[in-house]
C-alpha positions in Angstrom: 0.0 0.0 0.0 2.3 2.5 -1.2 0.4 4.6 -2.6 -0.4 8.2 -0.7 -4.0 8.4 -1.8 -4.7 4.9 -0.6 -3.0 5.2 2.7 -4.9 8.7 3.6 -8.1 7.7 2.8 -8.6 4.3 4.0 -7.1 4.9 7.3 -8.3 8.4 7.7 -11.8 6.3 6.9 -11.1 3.4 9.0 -9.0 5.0 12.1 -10.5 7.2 14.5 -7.8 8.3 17.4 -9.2 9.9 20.2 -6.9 12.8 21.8 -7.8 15.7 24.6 -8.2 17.8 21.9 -9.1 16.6 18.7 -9.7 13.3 16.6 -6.4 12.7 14.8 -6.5 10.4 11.6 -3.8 8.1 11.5 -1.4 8.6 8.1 -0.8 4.7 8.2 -1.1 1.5 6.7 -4.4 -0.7 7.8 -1.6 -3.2 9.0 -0.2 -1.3 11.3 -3.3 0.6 13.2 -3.1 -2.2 15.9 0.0 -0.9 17.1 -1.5 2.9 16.9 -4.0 2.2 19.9 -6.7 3.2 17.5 -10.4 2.3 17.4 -12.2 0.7 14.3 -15.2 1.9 13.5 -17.2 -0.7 13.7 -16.4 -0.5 17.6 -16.8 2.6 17.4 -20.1 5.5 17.4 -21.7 3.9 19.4 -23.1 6.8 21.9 -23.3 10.5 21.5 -19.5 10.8 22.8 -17.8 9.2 20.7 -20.0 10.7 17.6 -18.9 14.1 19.1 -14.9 13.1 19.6 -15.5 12.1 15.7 -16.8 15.4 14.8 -14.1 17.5 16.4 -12.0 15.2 14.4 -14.6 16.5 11.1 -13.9 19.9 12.3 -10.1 19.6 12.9 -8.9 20.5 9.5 -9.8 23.9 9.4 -6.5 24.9 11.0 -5.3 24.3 7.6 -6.2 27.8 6.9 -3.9 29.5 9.1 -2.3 26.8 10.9 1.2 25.1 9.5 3.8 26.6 7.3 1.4 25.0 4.2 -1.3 27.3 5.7 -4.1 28.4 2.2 -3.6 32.3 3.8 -0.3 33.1 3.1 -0.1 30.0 0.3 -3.0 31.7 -1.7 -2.0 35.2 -0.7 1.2 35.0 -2.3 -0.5 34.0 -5.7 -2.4 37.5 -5.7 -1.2 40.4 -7.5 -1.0 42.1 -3.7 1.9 40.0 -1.8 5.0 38.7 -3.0 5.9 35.6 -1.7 9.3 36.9 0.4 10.9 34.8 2.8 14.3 34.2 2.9 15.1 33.6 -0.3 13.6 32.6 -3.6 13.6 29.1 -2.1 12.6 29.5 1.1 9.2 27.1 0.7 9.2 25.9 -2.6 5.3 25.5 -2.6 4.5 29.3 -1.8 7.8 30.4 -3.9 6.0 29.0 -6.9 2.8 29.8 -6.1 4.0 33.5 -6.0 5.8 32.7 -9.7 3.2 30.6 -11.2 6.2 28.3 -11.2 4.9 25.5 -9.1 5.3 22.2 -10.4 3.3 19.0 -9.1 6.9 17.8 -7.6 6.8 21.3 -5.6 3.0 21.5 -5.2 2.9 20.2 -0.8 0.5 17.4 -0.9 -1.2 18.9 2.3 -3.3 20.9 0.2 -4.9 17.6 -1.1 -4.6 15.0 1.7 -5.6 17.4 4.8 -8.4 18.0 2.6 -9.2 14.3 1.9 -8.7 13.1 5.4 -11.3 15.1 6.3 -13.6 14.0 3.5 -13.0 10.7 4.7 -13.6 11.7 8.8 -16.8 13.3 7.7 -18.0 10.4 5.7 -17.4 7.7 7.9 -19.8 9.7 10.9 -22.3 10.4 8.2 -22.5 6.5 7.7 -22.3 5.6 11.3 -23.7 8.3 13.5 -27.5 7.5 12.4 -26.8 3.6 14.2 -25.1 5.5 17.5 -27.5 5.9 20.5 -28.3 9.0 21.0 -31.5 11.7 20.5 -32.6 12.3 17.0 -32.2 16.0 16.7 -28.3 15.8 18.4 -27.4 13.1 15.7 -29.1 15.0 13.1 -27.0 17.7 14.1 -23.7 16.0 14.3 -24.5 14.8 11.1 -25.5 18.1 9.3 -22.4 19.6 10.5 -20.3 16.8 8.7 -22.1 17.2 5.8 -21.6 21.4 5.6 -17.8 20.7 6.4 -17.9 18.1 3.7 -19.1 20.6 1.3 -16.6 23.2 2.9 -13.4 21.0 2.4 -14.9 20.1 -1.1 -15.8 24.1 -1.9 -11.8 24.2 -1.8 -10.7 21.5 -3.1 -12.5 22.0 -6.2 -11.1 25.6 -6.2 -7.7 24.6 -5.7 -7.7 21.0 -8.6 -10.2 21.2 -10.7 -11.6 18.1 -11.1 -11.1 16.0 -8.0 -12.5 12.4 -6.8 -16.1 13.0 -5.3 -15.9 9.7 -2.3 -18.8 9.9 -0.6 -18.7 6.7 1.5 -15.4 5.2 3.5 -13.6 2.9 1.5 -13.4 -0.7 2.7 -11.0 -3.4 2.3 -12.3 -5.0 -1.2 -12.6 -1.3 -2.8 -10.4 -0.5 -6.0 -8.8 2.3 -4.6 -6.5 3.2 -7.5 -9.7 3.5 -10.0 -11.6 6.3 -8.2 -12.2 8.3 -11.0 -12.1 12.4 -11.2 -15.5 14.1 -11.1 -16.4 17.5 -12.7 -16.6 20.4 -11.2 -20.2 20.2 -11.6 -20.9 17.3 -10.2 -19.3 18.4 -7.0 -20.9 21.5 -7.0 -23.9 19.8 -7.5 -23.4 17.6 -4.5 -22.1 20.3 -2.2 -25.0 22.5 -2.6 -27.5 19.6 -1.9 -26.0 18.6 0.9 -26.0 22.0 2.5 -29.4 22.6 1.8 -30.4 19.8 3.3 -28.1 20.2 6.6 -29.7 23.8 7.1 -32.8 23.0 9.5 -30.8 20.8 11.2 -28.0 23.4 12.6 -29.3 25.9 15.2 -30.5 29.9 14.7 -27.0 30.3 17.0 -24.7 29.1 19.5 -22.9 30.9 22.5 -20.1 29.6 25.1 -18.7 26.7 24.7 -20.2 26.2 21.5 -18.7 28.7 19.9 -17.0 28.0 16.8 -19.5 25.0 16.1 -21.6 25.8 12.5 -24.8 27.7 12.6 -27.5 27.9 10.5 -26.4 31.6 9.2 -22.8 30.1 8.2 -24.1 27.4 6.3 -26.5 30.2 4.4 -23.4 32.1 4.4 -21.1 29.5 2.9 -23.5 28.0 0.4 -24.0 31.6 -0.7 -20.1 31.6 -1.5 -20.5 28.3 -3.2 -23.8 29.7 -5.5 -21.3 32.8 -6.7 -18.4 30.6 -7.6 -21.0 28.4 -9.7 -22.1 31.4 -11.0 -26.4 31.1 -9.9 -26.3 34.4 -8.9 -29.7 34.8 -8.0 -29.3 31.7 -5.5 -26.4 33.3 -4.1 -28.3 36.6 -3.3 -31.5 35.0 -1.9 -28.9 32.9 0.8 -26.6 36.4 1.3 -30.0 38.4 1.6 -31.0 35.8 4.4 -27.9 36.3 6.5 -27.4 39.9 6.0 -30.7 41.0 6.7 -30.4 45.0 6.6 -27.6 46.6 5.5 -25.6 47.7 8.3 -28.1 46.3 11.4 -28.4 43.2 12.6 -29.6 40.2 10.8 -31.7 37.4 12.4 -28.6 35.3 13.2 -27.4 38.6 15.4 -24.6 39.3 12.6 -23.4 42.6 12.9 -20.5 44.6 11.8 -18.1 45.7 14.3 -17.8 49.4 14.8 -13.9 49.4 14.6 -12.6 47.9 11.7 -9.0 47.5 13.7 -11.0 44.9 15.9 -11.3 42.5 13.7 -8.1 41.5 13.7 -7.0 42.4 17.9 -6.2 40.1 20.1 -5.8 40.3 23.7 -2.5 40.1 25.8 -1.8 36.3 26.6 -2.1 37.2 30.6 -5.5 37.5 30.1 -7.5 34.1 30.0 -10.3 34.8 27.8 -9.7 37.0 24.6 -12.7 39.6 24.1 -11.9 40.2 20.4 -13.1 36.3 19.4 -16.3 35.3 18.0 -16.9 39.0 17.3 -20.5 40.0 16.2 -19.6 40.2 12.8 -17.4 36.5 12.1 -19.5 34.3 10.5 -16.7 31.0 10.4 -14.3 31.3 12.5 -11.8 28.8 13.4 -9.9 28.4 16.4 -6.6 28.9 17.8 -4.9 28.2 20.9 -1.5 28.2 22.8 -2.9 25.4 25.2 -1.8 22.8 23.0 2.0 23.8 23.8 2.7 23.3 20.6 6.3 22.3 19.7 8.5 21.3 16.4 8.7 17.7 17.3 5.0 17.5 15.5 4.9 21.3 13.9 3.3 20.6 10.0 1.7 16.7 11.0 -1.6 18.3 11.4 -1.0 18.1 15.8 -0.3 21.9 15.8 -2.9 24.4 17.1 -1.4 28.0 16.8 -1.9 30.9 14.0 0.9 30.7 12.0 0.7 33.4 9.5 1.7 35.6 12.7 5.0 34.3 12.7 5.6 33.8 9.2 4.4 37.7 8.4 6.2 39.3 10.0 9.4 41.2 9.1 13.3 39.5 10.1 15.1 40.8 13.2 12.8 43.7 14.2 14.5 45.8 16.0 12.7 48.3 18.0 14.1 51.7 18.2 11.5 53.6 20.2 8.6 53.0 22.2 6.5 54.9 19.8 7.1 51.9 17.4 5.0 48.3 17.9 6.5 46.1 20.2 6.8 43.4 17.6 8.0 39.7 17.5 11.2 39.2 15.2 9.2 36.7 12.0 10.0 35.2 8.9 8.7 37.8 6.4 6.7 35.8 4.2 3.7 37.4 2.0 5.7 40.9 1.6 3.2 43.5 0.4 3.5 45.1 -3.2 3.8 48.2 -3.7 0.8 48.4 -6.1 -1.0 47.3 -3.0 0.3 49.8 -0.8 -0.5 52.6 -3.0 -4.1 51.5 -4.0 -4.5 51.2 -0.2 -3.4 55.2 0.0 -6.0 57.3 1.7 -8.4 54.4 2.8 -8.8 54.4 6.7 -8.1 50.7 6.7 -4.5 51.1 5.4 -3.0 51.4 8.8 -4.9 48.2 10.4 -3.4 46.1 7.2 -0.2 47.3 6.3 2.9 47.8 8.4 5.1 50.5 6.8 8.6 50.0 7.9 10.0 52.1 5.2 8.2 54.9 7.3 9.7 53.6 11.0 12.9 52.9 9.6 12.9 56.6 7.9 11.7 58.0 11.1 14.3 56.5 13.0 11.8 54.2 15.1 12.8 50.7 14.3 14.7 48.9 11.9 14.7 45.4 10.4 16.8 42.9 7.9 15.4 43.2 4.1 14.5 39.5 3.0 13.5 38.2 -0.1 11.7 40.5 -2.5 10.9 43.1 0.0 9.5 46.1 -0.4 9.2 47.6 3.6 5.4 47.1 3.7 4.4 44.3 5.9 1.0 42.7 6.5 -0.5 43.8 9.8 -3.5 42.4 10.6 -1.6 39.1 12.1 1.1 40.4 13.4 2.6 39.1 16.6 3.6 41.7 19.3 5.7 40.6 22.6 2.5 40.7 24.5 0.7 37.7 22.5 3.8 35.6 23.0 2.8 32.6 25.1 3.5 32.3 28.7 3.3 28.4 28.5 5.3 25.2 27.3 6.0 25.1 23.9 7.6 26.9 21.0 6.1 30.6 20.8 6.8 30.7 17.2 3.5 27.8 16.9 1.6 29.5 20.2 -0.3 32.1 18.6 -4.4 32.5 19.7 -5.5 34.4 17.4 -8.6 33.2 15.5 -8.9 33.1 11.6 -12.0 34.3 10.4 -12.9 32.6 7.0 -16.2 34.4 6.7 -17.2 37.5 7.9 -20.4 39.9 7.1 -18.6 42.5 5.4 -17.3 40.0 3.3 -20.5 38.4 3.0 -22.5 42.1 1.9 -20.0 42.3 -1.0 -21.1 38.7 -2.2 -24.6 39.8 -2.4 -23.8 43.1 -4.3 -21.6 41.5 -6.6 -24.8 38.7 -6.8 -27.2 41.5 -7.3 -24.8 42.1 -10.4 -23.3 45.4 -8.8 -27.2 47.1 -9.7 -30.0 48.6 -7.5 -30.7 49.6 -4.4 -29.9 47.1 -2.3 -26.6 46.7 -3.9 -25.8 50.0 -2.8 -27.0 49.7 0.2 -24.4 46.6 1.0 -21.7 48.8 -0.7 -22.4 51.8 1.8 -22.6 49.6 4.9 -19.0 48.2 4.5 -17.4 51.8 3.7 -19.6 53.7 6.3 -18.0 51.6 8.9 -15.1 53.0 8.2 -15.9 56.3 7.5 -16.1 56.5 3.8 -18.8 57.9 1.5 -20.4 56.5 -0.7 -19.6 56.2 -4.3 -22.2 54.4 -6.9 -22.5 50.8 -6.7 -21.1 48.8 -9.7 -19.1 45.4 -10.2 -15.6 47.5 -10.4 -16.8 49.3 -7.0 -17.0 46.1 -5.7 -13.9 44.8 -6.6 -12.4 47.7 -5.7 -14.0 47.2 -2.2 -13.2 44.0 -1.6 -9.6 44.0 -2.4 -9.4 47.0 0.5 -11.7 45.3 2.5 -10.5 41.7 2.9 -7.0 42.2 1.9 -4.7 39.1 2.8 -7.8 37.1 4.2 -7.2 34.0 1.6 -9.6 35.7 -1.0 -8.0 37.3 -3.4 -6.4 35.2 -5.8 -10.3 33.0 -6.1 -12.0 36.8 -6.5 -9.6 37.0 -9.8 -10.0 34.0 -10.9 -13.9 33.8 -10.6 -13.5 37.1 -12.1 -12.0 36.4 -15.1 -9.4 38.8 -14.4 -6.6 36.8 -13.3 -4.9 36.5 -16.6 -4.9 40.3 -16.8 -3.6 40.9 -13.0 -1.2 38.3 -12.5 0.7 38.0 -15.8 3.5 40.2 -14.4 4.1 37.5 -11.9 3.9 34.7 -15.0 0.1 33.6 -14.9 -0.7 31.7 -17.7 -4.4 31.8 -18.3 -6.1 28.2 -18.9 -3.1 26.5 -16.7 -3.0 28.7 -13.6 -6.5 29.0 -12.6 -5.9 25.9 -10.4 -3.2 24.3 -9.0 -0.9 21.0 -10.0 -2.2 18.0 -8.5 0.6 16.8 -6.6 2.6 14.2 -7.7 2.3 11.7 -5.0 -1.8 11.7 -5.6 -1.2 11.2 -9.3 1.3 7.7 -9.0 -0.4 4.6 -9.7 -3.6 6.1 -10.1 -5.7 7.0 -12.7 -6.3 10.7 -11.8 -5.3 12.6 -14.3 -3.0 16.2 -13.7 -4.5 19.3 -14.3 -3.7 21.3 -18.0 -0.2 22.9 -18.6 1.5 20.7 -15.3 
């Protein structure tokens, strides 16, 4: 069983190993899970416990979005026309080096971006098939399941984004399966399927959840997320009937108690790690948010195997030995100085009250004689803010601070989700306008007239280096136009290489131009 594909699925399938914190999915043969302490599943779902330890497990690989060096932030980021992909040097991460290039290659394409993907495919199917025999109430199983089913759609949503076509598995694999003939489906079919099975996972989830429950899916994010999933398929009128539902009025509060924070800046706070809870989580206006933590005392004996639980685009953004000249600079945390800001970015941002909150300029502290740093690879001075790590977030407990960060990623919030409805409403009529103005009066701007530039315009100052960008231009259609200074080639680059360890003995075939 040599083959990658085959070992991830079946055993992420098959294995279920239960942790403190989360369900971890065992990268291993079937022949050698008796030595892993893990639990078939046969023996296992049997009572509304060990459903739930499964669904944290469901849940768990949403840290892929800002967790591990091969996070999709800064990954996708660097593949927009508004961050270089810096580091080090122009090897420093070969995957994000020639995602920045449009160089990538499926030998330098990280297989992460498929398997953590697949694995929890494969978690999510397995409680779908085996939570409806577990013994439990009716409406908590219907739950669990409904939540598998949106994060199903969710890791599928991006898959599809990312590949193309892509295997739609649906079931666990068992023993007597062909596992080297599953075929590719089209990108229809899967949007087909995800879109079904959120609709149908909907009345299941509830209005909203507080506490400890925070984090867990709603039915306003799965409104919100099939919205998403309508515009990228293009049914724009779907997509604005499921925005309209979660937005509710422009620039009040919806049904689902969505709101949008009065200080833009806020979004992206968090508090000092001597204080036990952080205020600026699970804000009124984060739709999906997903969770991190220093608790874990994450360390790089397991850093990138999927065990980590910090942010760590806050390490990796920010710029090399930092060195703090005066206390009117920020008190900031030496990084790695990956996704460098362009300077096209920077001057687009010019003017916009949000400039400060997403761009660090140390051209302007080193100028002023405030701090200083070490240039790194395709620098430019301009440094994305809105994760970066200050002394006071460092962690006060066991582990490597570097992987400790707390601070949450939010992967959908309701500005971003008033912009989808304009652009929707095709960038016309009131209510377009109305979304448009909502987002800019927030931050003190007037309004201009709606239209689908407007929008675009918006959204690139709005969300910028949230993981958006690069699928805005490509759903667009203006990718080829904005990226061909960095070496997009249109009909190749839209998606990414299947890597090469998901291709061998197989019969999936690699994407056009790889």
């Amino acid at each position: 069983m040599k083959n990658k594909f085959l070992k991830i699925t079946i055993a992420a399938s098959l294995l279920i190993s239960v942790s403190s914190l989360n369900v971890a999915c065992n990268d291993q043969t079937l022949e050698e899970k008796e030595y892993l302490g893990a639990f078939e599943g046969e023996n296992f779902f049997r009572n509304e416990q060990e459903c739930f330890f499964a669904l944290v497990g469901v849940y768990d690989p949403l840290r892929k979005y800002a967790g591990g060096f091969e996070n999709m932030v800064t990954f996708f980021n660097a593949a927009s026309d508004d961050f270089y992909a810096g580091g080090g040097s122009a090897t420093d991460g070969a995957g994000i080096q020639g995602a920045s290039n449009f160089q990538i290659n499926a030998n330098t394409m990280p297989a992460s971006y498929w398997r953590d993907y697949y694995q929890g495919i494969a978690r999510a199917n397995t409680l779908i098939l085996r939570a409806p025999s577990a013994d439990m109430a009716d409406a908590t199983k219907n739950r669990f399941i409904s939540e598998a089913k949106v994060l199903r759609s969710l890791y599928y949503f991006d898959l599809v984004r990312m590949f193309g076509n892509i295997p739609l598995i649906l079931k666990p694999f068992s023993a007597t399966d062909d596992f080297y003939n599953v075929p590719q489906a089209s990108k229809a079919a899967v949007y087909a399927q995800i879109e079904s099975d959120i609709l149908a996972a909907i009345p299941n989830l509830p209005m909203t959840v507080s506490g400890d429950q925070r984090g867990r899916l709603t039915q306003g994010a799965a409104k919100a997320l099939l919205g998403k999933i309508y515009l990228f398929d293009n049914k724009k009128a779907e997509a604005a009937a499921q925005l309209a539902d979660v937005n509710g009025t422009p620039g009040g509060t919806s049904q689902y108690g969505y709101k949008l924070v009065a200080n833009y800046a806020d979004l992206f706070k968090s508090a000092p790690i001597t204080e036990a809870n952080d205020p600026y989580k699970f804000s009124t206006e984060s739709i999906i948010e997903v969770m991190h933590t220093n608790k874990a005392n994450s360390d790089w004996s397991f850093w990138g195997q999927g065990n980590d639980e910090g942010n760590s685009i806050c390490i990796m953004t920010a710029p090399r030995s930092y060195n703090r000249k005066s206390t009117d600079a920020p008190d900031i945390v030496s990084g790695w100085a990956f996704d460098v800001i362009t300077t096209d970015l920077y001057n687009f941002m010019q003017n916009d009250p949000r400039r400060d909150a997403t761009i660090l300029n140390m051209n302007l502290l080193k100028q002023q004689n405030k701090a200083d740093y070490s240039p790194a690879y395709m620098d430019t001075g301009y440094f994305f803010n809105k994760f970066m790590p200050t002394k006071d977030k460092v962690t006060n407990l066991p582990g490597a601070s570097e992987l400790n960060y707390r601070q949450n990623y939010i992967l959908i919030r309701l500005a971003d989700t008033y912009l989808m409805e304009a652009e929707a409403l095709n960038g016309s009529g009131s209510r377009a306008q109305a979304l448009l103005d909502a987002v800019r009066a927030r931050v003190g701007l007037a309004s201009v007239p709606v239209s689908l530039q407007a929008i675009k315009d918006e959204r690139r100052r709005e969300l910028v280096g949230e993981g958006h960008r690069f699928f805005d231009l490509v759903r667009w259609g203006d990718a080829p136009s904005k990226l061909s200074s960095k070496g997009f080639i249109a009909g190749k680059n839209e998606v990414m290489p299947i890597p090469y360890t998901e291709l061998s003995g197989t019969i999936l075939k690699q994407n056009p131009g790889y």
